[in-house]
C-alpha positions in Angstrom: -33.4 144.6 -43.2 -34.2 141.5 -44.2 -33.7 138.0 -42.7 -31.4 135.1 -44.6 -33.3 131.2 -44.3 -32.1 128.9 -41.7 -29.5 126.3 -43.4 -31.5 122.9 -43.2 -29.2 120.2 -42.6 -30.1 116.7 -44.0 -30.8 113.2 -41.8 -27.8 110.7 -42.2 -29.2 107.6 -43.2 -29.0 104.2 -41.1 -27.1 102.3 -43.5 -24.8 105.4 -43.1 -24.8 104.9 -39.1 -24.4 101.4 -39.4 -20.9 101.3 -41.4 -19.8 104.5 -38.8 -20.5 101.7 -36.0 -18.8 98.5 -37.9 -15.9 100.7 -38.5 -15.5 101.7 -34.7 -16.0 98.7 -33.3 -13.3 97.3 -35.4 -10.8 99.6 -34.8 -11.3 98.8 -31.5 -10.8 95.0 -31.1 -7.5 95.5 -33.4 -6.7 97.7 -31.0 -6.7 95.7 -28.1 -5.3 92.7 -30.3 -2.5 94.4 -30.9 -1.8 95.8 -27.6 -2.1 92.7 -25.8 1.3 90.2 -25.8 1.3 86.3 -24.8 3.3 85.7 -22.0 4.5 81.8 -20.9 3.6 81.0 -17.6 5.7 79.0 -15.5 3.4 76.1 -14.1 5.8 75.6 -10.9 4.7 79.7 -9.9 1.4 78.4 -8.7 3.2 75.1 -6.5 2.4 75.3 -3.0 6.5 75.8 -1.9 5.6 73.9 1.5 5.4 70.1 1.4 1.8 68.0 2.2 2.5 67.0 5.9 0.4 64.3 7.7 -1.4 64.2 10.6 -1.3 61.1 13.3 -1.6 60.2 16.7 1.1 58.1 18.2 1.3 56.6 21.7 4.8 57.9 22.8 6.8 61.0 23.0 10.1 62.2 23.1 12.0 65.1 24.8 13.9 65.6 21.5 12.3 66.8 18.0 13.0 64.9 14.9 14.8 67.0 12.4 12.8 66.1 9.6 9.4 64.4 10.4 7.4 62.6 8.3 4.2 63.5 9.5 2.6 66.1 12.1 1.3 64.1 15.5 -0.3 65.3 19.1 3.6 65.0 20.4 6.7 65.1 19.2 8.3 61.1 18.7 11.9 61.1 17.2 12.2 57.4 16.0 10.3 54.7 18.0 8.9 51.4 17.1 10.5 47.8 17.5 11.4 47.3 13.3 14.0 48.4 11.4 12.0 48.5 8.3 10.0 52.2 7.1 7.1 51.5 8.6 4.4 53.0 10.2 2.3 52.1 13.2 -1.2 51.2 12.0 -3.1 52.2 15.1 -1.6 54.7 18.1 -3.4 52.4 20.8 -0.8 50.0 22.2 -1.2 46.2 20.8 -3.9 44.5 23.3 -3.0 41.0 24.5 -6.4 39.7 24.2 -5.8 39.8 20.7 -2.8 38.3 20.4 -3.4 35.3 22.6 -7.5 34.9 21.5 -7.6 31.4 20.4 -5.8 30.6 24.2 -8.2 32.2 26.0 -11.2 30.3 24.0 -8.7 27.0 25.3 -9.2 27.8 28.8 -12.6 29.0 28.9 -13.8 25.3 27.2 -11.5 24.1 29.7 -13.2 26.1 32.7 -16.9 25.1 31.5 -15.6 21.3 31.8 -14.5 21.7 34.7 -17.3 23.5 36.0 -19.9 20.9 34.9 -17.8 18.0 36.4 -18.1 19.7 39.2 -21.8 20.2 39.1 -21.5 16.3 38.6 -19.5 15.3 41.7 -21.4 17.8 43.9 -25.5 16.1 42.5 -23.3 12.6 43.5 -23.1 13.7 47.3 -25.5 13.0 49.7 -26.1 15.0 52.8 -23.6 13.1 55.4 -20.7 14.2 53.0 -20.8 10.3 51.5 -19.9 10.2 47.9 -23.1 8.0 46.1 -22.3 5.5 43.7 -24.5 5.4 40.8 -26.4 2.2 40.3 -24.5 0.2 37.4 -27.1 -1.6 35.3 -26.7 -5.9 35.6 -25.2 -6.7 32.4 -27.7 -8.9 29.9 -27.3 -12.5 30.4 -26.1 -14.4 27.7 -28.3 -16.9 26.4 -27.6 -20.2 26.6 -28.6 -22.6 24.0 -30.0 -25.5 25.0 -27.2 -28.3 25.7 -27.9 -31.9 24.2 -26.6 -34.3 26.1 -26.7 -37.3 24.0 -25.5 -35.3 20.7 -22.4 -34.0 23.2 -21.4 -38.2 23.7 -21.6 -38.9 20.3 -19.4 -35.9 19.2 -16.7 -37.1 21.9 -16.9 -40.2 20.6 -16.5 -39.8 17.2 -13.5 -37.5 18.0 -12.0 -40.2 20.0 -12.1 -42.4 17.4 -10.7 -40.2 14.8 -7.7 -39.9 17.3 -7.2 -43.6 17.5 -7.3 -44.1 13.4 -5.4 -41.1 12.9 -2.5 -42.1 15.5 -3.0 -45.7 14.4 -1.9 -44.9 10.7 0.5 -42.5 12.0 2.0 -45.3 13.5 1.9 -48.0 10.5 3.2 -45.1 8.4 5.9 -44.8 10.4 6.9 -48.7 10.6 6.3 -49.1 6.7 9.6 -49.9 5.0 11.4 -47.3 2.5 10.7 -48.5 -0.6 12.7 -47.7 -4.0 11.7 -48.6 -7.7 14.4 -49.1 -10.0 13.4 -49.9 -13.6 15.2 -50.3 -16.6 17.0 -47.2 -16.6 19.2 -47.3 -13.3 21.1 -43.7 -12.5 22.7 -44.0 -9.2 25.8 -46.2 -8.7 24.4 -48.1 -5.3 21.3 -49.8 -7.3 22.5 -50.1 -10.4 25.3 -51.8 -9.2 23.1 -54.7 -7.0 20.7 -54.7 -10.2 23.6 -56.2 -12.4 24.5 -58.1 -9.7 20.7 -59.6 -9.2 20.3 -59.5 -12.9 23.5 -62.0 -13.8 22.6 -64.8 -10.7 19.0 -64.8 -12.1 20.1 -65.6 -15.3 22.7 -68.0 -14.4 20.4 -69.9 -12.1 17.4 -69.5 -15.1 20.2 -71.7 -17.5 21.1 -73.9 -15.3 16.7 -74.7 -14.4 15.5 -74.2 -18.1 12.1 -75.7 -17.8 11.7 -79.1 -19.5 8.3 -78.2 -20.7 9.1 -75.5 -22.7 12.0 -77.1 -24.5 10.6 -80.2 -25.4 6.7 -77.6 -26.5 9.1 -75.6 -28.4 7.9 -72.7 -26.4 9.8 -69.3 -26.3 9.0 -65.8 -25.6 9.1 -62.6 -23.3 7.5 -61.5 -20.2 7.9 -58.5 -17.6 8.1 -59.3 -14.0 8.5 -56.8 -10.7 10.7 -58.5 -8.1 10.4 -56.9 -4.5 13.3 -57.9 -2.6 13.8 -57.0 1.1 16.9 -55.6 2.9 17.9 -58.7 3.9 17.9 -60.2 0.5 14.2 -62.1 1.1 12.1 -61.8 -1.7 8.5 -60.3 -0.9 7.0 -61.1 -3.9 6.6 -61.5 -7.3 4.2 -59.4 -10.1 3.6 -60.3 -13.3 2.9 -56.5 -15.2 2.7 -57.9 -18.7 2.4 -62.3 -19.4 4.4 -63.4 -22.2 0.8 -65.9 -23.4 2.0 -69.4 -22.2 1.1 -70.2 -19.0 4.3 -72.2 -18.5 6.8 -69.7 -19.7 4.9 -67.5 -16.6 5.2 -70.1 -14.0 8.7 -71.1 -15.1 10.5 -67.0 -14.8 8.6 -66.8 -11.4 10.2 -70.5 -10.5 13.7 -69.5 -11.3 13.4 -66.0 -9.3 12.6 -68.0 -6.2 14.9 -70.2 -6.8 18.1 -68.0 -7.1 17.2 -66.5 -3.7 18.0 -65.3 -1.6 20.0 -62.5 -2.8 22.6 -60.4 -1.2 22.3 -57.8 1.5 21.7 -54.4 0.7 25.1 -52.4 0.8 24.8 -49.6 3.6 24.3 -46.5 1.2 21.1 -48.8 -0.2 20.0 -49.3 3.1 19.9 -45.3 3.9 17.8 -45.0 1.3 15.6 -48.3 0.9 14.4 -51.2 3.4 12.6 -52.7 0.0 14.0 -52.8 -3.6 11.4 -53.3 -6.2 13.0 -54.5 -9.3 11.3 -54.1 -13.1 12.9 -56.2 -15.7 12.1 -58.1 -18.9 13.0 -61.6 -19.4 13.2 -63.8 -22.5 13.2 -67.5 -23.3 15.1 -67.5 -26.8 15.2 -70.1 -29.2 17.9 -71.4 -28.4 16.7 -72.7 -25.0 18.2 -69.4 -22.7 16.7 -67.4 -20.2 18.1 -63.6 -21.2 17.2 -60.2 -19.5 16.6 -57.4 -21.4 15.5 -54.0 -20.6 
């Protein structure tokens, strides 16, 4: 009997192998792929259903317990508090007065030390029998004096007396001087203008009627200005030549006739008021024709 050969199977190869494994593992991961599904997940699943509650201590409690508290505390407070407004207490220890009334208390305390040290004062002040000592008081300074002269004194008073005298002296003349009023050629208030014709007209009437000789038989002729003071009482006080008409005689001769048509009439009342003398500016003129004219 004879015996048949074994049958020899050949090797696979590793390339072989390799596909055998690609091919497996892919079958698998589509496997999976396609027997997993995407399912949308609800983000509010995973909220915590219960509401965050705080935790605080408060300094008062309550018998009753608040239906809906705001926050979790040691006891239970319904309400509480001296505001209206949603607030909550910062601290659960009850507001300290110190705090409130600080700047007072640092009042008092200044207040307490002053006191303190003026006692300290009084009490160093008091000496053994009870008595109250007075402190010393320093002598104040003495002024100095500067050094009187006597003589330099006299002749100060003296001088000063005799500045008194002029000055009431002159106060008095001042007041005895007359009123005087100037009136020239240009007369504006009724009262002197009024005299000033008057004075004007009698000088020349009395000037015609004493023409000077001299100057009619010379030929003479010409103009002069002359300032006639005149008192109250119609007095003349005197007599100015301002500006001289160059002949010596034709001077003397207006002067003459002035004096001789005084005196003049009394001042009228109003003039008095206002003037004890009455200086009068005017120009006068010997013509040709042997007449005494004044002009302005």
């Amino acid at each position: 009997m004879s015996t048949a050969p074994p049958i020899l199977l050949a090797e696979p190869s590793k390339q072989g192998t390799r596909i055998a494994l690609a091919l497996l593992a892919s079958a698998a991961v589509h496997g999976v792929v396609l027997s997993t599904q995407f399912v949308q997940i609800n983000p509010r699943l995973f909220e915590d259903p219960n509401l965050p509650m705080e935790v605080v201590l408060v300094n008062a409690k309550t018998l009753e317990t608040p239906l809906s508290p705001d926050a979790l505390a040691q006891v239970s407070l319904a309400g509480g508090g001296n505001t209206d407004e949603d607030r909550r207490l910062k601290s659960p220890l009850p507001a300290s007065r110190e705090t409130q009334t600080g700047s007072e208390e640092a009042a008092l305390q200044a207040r307490v030390a002053a006191l303190e040290q003026q006692a300290k004062t009084l009490l160093t002040q008091l000496q053994p029998n009870g008595q109250l000592q007075e402190r010393p008081q320093a002598a104040p300074p003495t002024p100095v004096q500067p050094a009187v002269d006597l003589s330099q004194l006299n002749q100060q008073a003296r001088e000063m007396a005799q500045l008194q005298a002029r000055i009431s002296q002159e106060w008095d003349e001042y007041q005895k001087r007359p009123k005087r009023a100037f009136v020239g050629a240009n007369v504006k208030e009724y009262a002197f203008a009024r005299y000033v014709e008057d004075w004007v007209a009698k000088v020349e009437r009395v000037g015609n009627v004493n023409y000077p000789e001299a100057a009619r038989r010379q030929g003479l002729y010409g103009s002069l200005q002359l300032t006639v003071s005149i008192h109250s009482d119609g007095r003349i006080e005197q007599v100015d030549v301002n500006r001289s008409s160059g002949s010596k005689i034709l001077d003397a001769a207006a002067i003459r006739i002035v004096e001789l048509a005084a005196p003049y009439a009394r001042f009228p009342d109003d003039m008095r008021q206002k003037a004890d003398i009455l200086s009068i500016t005017r120009t006068w003129t010997f013509t040709r024709s042997d007449q005494l004219v004044g002009t302005d």
